[in-house]
C-alpha positions as CSV (number, residue, x, y, z in Angstrom):
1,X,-122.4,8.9,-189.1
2,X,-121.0,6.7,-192.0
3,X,-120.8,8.5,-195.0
4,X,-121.1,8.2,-199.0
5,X,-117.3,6.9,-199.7
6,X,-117.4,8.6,-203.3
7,X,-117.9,11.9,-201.6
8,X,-117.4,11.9,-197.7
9,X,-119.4,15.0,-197.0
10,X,-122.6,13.0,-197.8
11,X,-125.1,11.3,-195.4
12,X,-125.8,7.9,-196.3
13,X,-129.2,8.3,-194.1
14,X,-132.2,7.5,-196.2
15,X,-135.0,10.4,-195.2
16,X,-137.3,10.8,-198.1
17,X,-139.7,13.4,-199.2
18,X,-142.5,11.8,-197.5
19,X,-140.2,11.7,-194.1
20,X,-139.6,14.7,-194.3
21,X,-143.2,15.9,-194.8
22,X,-143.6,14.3,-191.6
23,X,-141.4,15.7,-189.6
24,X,-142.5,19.0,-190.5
25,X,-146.7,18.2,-190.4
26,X,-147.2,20.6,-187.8
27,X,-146.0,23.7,-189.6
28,X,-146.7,22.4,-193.0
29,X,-149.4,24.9,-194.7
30,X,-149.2,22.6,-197.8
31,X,-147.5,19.6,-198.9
32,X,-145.7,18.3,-201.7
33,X,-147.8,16.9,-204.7
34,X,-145.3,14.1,-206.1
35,X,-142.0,12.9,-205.7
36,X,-142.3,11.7,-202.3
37,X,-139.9,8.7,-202.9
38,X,-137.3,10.8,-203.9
39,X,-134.3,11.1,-201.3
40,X,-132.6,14.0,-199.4
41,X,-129.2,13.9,-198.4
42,X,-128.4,17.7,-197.8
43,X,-129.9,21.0,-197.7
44,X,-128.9,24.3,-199.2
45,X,-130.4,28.0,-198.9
46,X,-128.1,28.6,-201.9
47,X,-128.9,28.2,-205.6
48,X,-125.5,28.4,-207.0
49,X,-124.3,25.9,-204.2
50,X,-127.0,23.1,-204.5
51,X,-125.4,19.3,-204.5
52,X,-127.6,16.7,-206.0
53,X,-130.1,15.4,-203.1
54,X,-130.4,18.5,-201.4
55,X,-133.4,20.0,-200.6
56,X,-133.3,23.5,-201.2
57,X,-134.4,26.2,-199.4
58,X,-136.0,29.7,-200.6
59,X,-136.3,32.3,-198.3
60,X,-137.6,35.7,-199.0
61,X,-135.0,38.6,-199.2
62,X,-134.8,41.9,-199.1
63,X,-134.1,42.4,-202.7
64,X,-135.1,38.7,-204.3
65,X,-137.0,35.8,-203.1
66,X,-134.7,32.4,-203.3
67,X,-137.7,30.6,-205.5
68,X,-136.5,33.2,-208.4
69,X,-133.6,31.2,-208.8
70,X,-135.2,27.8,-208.1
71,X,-134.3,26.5,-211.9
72,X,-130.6,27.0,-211.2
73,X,-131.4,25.1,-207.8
74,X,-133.1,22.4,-209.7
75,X,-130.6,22.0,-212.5
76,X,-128.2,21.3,-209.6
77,X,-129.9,18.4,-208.1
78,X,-132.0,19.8,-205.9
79,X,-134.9,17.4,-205.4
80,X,-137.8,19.2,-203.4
81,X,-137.9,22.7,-201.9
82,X,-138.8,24.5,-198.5
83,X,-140.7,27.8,-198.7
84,X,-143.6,30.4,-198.0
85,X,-144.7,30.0,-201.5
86,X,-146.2,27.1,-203.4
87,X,-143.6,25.8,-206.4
88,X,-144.7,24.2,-209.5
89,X,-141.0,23.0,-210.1
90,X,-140.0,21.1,-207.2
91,X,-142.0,19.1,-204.9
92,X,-142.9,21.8,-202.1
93,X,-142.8,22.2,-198.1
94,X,-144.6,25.3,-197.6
95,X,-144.2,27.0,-194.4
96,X,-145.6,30.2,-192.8
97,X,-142.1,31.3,-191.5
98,X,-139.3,29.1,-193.0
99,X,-136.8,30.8,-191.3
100,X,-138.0,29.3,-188.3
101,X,-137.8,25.5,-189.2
102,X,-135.0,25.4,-191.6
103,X,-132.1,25.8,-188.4
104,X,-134.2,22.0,-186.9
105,X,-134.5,20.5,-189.9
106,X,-131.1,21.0,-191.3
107,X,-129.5,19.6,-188.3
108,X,-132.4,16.6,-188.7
109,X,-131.5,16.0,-192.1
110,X,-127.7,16.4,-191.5
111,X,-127.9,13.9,-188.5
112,X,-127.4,16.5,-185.4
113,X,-124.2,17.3,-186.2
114,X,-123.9,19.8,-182.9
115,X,-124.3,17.3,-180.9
116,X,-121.4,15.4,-181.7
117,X,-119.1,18.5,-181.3
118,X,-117.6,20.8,-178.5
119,X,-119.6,24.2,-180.1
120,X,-118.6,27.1,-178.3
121,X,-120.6,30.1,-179.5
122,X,-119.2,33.7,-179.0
123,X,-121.5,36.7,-179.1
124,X,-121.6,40.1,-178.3
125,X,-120.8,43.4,-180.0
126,X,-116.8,43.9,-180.0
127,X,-114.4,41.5,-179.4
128,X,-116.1,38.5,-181.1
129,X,-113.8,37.7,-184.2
130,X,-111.1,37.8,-181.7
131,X,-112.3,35.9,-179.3
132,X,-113.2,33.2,-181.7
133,X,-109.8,33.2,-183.1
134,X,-108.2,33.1,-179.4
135,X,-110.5,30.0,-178.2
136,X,-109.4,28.2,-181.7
137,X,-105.8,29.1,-181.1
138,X,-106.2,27.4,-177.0
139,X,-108.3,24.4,-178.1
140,X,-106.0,23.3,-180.4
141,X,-103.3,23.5,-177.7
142,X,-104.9,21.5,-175.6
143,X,-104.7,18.7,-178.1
144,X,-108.3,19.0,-179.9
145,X,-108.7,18.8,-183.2
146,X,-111.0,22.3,-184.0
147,X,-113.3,23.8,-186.7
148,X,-113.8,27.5,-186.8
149,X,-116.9,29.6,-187.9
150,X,-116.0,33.0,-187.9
151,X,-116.8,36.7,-189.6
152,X,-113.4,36.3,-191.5
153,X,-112.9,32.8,-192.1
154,X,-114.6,29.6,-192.2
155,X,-112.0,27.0,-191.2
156,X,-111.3,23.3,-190.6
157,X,-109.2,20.6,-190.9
158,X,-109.6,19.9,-194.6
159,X,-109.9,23.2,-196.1
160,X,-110.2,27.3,-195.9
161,X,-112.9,29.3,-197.7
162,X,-113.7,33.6,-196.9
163,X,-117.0,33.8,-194.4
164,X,-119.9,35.6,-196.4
165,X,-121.4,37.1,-193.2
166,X,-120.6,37.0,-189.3
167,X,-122.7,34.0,-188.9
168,X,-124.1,32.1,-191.9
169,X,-127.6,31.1,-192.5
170,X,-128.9,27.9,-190.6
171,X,-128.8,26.0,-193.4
172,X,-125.1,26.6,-194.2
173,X,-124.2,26.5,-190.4
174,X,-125.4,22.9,-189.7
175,X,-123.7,21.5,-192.8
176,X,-120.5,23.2,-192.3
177,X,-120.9,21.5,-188.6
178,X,-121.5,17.9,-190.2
179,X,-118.4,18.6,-192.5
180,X,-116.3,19.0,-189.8
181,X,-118.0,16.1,-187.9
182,X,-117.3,13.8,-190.8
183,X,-113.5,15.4,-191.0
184,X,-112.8,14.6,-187.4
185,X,-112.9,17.5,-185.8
186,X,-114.1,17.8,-182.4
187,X,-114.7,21.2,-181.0
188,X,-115.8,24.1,-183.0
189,X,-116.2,27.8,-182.5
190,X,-118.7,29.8,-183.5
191,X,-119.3,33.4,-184.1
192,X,-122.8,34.5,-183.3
193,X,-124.1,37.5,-184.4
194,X,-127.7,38.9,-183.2
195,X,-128.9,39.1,-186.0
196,X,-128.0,35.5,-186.6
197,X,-130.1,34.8,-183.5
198,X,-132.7,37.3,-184.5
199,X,-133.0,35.4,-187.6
200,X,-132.6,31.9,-186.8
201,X,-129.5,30.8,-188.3
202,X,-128.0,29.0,-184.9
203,X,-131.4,27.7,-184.1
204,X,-131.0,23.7,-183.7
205,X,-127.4,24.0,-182.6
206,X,-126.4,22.5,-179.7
207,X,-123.6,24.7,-177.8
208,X,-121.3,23.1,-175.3
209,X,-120.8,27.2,-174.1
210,X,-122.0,30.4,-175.3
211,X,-119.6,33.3,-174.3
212,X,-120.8,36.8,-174.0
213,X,-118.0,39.5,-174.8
214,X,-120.0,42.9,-174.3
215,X,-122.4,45.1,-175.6
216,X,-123.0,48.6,-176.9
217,X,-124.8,51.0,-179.0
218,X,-125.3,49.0,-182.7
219,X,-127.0,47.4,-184.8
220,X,-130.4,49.8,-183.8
221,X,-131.2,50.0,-187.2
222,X,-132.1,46.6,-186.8
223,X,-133.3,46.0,-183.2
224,X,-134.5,49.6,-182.3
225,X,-133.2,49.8,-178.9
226,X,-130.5,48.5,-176.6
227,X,-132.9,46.7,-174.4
228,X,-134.0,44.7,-177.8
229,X,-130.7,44.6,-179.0
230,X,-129.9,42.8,-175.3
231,X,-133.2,40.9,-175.4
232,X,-131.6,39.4,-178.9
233,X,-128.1,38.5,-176.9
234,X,-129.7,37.1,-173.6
235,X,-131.8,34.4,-176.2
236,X,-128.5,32.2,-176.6
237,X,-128.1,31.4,-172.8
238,X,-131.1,29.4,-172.3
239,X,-130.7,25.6,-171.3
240,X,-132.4,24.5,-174.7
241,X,-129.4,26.6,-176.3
242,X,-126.3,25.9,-174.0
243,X,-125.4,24.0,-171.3
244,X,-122.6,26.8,-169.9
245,X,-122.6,30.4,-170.2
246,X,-119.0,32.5,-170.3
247,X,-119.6,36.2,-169.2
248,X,-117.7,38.6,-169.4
249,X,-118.3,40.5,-165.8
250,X,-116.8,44.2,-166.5
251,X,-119.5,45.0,-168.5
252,X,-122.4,46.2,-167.5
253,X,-124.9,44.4,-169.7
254,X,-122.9,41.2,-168.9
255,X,-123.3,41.9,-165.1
256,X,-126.8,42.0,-166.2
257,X,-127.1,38.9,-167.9
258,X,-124.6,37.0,-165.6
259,X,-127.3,37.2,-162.5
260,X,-130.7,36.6,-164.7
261,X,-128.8,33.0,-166.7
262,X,-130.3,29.6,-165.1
263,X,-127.7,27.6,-167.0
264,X,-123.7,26.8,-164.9
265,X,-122.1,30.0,-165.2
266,X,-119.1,31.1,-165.7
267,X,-117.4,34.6,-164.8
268,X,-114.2,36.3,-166.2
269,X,-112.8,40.2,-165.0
270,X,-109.8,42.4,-165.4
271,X,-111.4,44.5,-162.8
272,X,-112.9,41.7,-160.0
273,X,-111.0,39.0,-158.6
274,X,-114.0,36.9,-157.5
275,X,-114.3,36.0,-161.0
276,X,-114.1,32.4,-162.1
277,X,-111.1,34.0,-164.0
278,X,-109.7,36.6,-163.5
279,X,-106.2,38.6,-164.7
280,X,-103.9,41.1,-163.8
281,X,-100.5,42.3,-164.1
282,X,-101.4,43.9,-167.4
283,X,-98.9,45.4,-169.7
284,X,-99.5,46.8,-173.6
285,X,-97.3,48.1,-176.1
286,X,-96.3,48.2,-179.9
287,X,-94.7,44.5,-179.3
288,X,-98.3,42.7,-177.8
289,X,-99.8,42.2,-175.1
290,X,-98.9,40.4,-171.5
291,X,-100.9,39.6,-168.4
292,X,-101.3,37.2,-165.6
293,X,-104.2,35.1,-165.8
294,X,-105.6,33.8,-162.4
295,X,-108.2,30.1,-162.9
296,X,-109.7,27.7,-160.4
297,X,-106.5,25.1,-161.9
298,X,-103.9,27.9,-161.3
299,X,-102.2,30.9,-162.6
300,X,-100.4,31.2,-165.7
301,X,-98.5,34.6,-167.4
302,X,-100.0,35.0,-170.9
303,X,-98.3,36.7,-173.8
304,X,-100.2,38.0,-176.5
305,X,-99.1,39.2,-180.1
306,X,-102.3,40.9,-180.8
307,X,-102.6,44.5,-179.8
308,X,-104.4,46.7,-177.4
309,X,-105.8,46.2,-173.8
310,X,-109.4,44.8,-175.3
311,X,-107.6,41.7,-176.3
312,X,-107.3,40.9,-172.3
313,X,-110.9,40.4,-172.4
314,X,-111.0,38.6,-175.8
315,X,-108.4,35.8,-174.3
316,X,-110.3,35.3,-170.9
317,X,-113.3,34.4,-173.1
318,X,-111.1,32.1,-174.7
319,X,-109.9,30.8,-171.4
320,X,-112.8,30.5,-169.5
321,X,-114.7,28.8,-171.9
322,X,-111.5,26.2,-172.1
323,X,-112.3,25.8,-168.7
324,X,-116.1,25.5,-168.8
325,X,-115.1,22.3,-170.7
326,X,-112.8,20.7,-168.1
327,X,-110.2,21.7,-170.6
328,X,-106.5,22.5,-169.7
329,X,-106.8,25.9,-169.1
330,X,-103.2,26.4,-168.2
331,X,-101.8,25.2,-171.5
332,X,-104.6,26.8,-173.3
333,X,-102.7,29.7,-171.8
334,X,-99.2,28.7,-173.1
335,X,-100.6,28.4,-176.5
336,X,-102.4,31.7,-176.9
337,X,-98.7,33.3,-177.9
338,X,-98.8,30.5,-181.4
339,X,-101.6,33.3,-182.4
340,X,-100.0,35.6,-184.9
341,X,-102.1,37.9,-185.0
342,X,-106.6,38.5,-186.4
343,X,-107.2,39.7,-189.8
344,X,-108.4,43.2,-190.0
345,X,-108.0,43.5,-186.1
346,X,-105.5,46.1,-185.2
347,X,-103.6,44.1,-188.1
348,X,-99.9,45.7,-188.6
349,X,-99.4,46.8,-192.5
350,X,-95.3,47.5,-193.1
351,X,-94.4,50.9,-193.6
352,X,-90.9,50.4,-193.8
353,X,-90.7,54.3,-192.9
354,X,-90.7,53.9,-188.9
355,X,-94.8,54.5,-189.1
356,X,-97.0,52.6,-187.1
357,X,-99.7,51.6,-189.9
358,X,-102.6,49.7,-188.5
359,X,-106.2,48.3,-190.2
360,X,-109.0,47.8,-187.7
361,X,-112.6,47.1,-188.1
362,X,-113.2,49.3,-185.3
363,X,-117.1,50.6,-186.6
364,X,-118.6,52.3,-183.4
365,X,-118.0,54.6,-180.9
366,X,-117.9,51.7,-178.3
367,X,-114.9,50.1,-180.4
368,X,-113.7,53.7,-180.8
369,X,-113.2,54.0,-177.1
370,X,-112.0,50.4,-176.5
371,X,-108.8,51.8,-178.9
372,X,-108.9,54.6,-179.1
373,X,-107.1,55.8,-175.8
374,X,-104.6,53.0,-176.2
375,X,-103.4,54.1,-179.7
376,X,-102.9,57.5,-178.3
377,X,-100.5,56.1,-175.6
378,X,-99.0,54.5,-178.2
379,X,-97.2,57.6,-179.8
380,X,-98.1,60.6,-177.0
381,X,-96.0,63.1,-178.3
382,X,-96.6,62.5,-181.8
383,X,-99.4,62.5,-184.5
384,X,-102.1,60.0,-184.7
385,X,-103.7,59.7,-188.1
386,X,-107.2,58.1,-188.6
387,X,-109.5,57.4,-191.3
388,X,-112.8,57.1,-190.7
389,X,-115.9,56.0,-192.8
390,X,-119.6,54.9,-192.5
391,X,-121.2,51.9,-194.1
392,X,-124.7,52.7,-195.9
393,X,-127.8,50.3,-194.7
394,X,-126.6,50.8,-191.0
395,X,-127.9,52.9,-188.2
396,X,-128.0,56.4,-189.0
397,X,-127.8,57.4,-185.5
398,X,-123.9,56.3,-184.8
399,X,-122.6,58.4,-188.0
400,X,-122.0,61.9,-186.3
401,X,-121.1,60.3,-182.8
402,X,-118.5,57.9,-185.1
403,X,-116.8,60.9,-186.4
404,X,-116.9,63.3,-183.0
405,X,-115.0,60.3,-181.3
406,X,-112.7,60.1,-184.0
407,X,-111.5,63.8,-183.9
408,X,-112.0,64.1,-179.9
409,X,-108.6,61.6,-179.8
410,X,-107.1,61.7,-182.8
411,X,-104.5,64.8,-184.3
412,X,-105.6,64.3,-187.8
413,X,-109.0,62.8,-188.9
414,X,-109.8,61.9,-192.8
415,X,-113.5,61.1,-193.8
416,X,-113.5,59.1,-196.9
417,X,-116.3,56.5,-198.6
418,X,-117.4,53.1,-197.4
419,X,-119.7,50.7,-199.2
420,X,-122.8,53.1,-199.3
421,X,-124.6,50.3,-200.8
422,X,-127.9,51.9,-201.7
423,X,-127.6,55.1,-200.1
424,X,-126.0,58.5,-201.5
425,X,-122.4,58.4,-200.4
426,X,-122.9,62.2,-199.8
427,X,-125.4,61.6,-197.1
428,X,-123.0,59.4,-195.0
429,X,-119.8,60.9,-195.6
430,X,-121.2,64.4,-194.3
431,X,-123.1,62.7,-191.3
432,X,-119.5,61.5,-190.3
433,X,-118.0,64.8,-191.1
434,X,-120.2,66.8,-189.2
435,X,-119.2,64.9,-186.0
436,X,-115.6,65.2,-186.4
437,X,-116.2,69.3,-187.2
438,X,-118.2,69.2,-184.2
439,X,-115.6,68.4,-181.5
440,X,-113.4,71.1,-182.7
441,X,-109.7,69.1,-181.5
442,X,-108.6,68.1,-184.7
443,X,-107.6,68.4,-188.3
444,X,-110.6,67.2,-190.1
445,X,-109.9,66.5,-194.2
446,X,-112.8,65.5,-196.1
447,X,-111.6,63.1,-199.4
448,X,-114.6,61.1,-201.0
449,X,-112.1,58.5,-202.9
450,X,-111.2,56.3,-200.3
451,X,-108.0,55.6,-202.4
452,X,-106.7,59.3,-202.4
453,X,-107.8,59.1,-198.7
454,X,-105.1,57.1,-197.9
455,X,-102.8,58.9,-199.8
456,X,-103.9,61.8,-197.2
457,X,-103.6,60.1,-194.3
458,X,-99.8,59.0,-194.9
459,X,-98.9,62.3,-196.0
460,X,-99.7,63.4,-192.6
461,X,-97.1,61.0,-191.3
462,X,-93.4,61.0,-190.0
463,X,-91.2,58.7,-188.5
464,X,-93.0,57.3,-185.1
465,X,-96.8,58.4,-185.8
466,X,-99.7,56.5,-186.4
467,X,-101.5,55.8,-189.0
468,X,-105.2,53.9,-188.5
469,X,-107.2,53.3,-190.7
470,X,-110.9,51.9,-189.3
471,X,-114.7,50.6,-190.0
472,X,-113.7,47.9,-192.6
473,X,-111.2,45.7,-191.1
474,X,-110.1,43.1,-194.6
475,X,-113.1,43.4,-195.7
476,X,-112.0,42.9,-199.4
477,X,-114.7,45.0,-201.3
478,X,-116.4,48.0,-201.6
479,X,-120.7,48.0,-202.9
480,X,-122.6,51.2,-204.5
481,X,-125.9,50.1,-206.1
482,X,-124.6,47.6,-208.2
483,X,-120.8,48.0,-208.7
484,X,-118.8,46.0,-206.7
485,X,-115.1,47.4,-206.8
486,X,-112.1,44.8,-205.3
487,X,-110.5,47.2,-202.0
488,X,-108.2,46.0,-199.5
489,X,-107.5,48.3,-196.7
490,X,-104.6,46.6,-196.1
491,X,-103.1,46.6,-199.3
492,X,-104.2,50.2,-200.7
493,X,-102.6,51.4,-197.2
494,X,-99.7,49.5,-198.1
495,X,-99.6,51.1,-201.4
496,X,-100.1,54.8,-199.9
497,X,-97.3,54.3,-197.9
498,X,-95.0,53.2,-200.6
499,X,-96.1,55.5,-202.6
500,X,-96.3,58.9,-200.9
501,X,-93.4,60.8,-200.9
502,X,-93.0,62.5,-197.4
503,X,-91.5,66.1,-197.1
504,X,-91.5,68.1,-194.6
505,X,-93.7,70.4,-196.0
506,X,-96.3,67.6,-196.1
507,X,-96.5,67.7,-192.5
508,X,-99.0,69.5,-190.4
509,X,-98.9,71.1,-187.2
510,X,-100.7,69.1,-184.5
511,X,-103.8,70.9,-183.6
């Protein structure tokens, strides 16, 4: 698409009001009044990010409905608005379910920027920050230029800027893909959560692959059930959605899904060497991770930096889907060792004291499982220190199961504060407590200030333990009610173990 040469993110497409009332004529409960002439080069669900031209969208929220801040929308440039409710402001689209139409019409508007890109969408409920970050890392060593869309990061050729949520709203999604469409980038990865597909913020996109990674129990405050919370999963591998599915075979819901999918399929396995791909020869330790990896153009050894046995999985997404493509998978595999390392993800914070210090987002027992053996193998005959917390607004169900698989593997569990958001910190931090208590194998301190919780934790340390600190990953805040307080797991544990003075007499006995 040629673009505005005073700003190059700008479509020089003329689609006015009146277009784009009829585009949207079947849906439309009302119309707008005036302004038809008027033009629309963007579209924005967010006041405070509004260029002039866009049309701006208001959904409903849980706390505020986006028409309360319509003025600030307006005073930006917005020139009409898509809602539920009429607007005496802004020429109006009114919708029944604007979620529903917003993913289309932003890609409409935007000129369909999907489907002049690679997108490779990763979902599932571990693994997919990872994952996304491994298939960046091998399509860029294959020689493509790449965008990323991620729960950390959202990243392309031009610029940098933190992610807000796992995976944005449609609106933001579609002109983050024509940004990197108009900055030459050709193959993007994308980082779906379900309730991004629950909610409609991929709808419109056209994927090249969609990999799944795996699935267990969360997220049921929101979907209820497992088979729902599948049901939400299984929606992206349709052949409106994707023209390849990646599957990650040693898991039983991706078993599942691998023999109901109509769309070319592709398999990987650690465990099943009639996968597509397939690896073996698996070795983890404190230095990274090294396997063979076994593809239809060959075999390969693979070297990872990241940590753990779980990022064996993460890189055969990343592999497979290179190969789903027609890519070079082999020097896709070569390149996977460039990766440093993920933010928040088993990340390495230095102690300088010969303690292994680690931040993960590890947030449910599944995850807990996935790492928790393997950090135990890690030091055997010494102490492994974990702090453990619970986010408020989640599902209540995985608090005490969070904390009893904490203290079934670890020597020394501390239960501190999260972001309680709008619930009593009291509520969740005894929830998690309880758990721990409950499996009776470990030492189980209860600290509310997460700060001071650290400060526990290392003083639990010597020379050759490990110190984990989990749920939160670089997250870099904390939320209660309305106080937002700047926290960095990685720094504050940083801090803690700068600043604690180990003794001997600071050290307990392992339980």
């Amino acid at each position: 698409m040629h673009t505005d040469p005073d700003d190059p993110r700008r479509p020089t497409r003329r689609i006015q009001v009146r277009d784009v009332a009829e585009h949207l004529r079947d849906v439309l409960r009302s119309g707008p009044q005036g302004g038809h002439d008027r033009v629309i080069t963007g579209i924005s669900d967010d006041s405070r990010t509004v260029r002039p031209g866009d049309l701006y969208v208001a959904l409903p929220g849980h706390h505020a409905h986006g028409l309360d801040f319509e003025a600030q929308a307006a005073a930006h440039g917005a020139v009409a608005v898509l809602s539920d409710r009429p607007s005496p402001l802004l020429p109006a689209f009114v919708v029944d379910r604007p979620r529903d139409v917003v993913g289309p019409l932003a890609s409409w508007v935007l000129g369909h920027p999907s489907h002049d890109l690679q997108v490779h969408g990763i979902t599932g409920t571990n693994g997919k920050t990872s994952a996304t970050y491994l298939l960046d890392t091998a399509l860029a060593a294959t020689g493509v230029v790449t965008g990323m869309i991620g729960g950390v990061v959202v990243r392309g050729p031009a610029s940098t800027r933190p992610a807000t949520r796992t995976t944005p709203e449609a609106a933001v999604v579609h002109r983050t893909l024509a940004e990197f469409r108009d900055e030459g980038v050709q193959a993007v990865t994308l980082e779906v959560s379900s309730h991004g597909v629950s909610l409609g913020r991929v709808d419109g996109v056209r994927f090249r692959t969609v990999a799944f990674t795996n699935l267990g129990p969360d997220h049921l405050d929101f979907h209820h059930t497992m088979e729902q919370y599948f049901a939400a999963k299984a929606a992206l591998f349709t052949a409106d959605r994707t023209k390849a599915a990646v599957v990650n075979i040693d898991d039983e819901y991706g078993r599942r899904l691998a023999a109901s999918v109509e769309v070319p399929l592709w398999t990987h396995s650690t465990r099943d060497a009639r996968a597509d791909v397939y690896a073996d020869a698996i070795r983890c330790d404190l230095h990274g991770t090294t396997f063979t990896v076994h593809t239809p153009a060959g075999s390969a050894p693979v070297r990872l930096s990241l940590l753990g046995p779980h990022q064996v999985a993460n890189a055969l997404t990343a592999l497979t889907s290179v190969a789903a493509v027609d890519g070079d998978v082999l020097q896709a595999a070569a390149g996977l060792e460039t990766l440093a390392g993920v933010p928040g993800r088993l990340e390495r914070v230095d102690s300088g004291e010969g303690v292994l210090a680690l931040v993960d987002y590890m947030h449910n027992t599944s995850g807990q499982r996935e790492l928790l053996p393997f950090l135990r193998s890690l030091a055997p005959e010494r102490r492994l220190v974990l702090v453990i917390s619970a986010t408020g607004e989640r599902d209540p169900g995985k608090r005490f199961p969070l904390g009893h698989t904490a203290a079934t593997y670890a020597d020394v569990v501390v239960v501190t504060d999260d972001s309680p958001l709008s619930e009593d910190p009291r509520v969740l931090r005894d929830a998690v407590a309880e758990g721990a208590f409950a499996a009776c194998s470990a030492r189980v301190v209860v600290e509310a200030d997460r700060r001071r919780a650290f400060d526990i934790a290392v003083a639990h340390t010597g020379p050759g333990d490990v110190v984990v600190v989990a749920g939160r990953g670089c997250e870099p805040r904390l939320v209660s009610g309305d106080t937002v307080q700047v926290f960095d797991d990685r720094d504050e544990l940083r801090r803690a173990l700068h600043d604690v003075r180990r003794t001997p007499a600071s050290r307990v006995p392992r339980p």
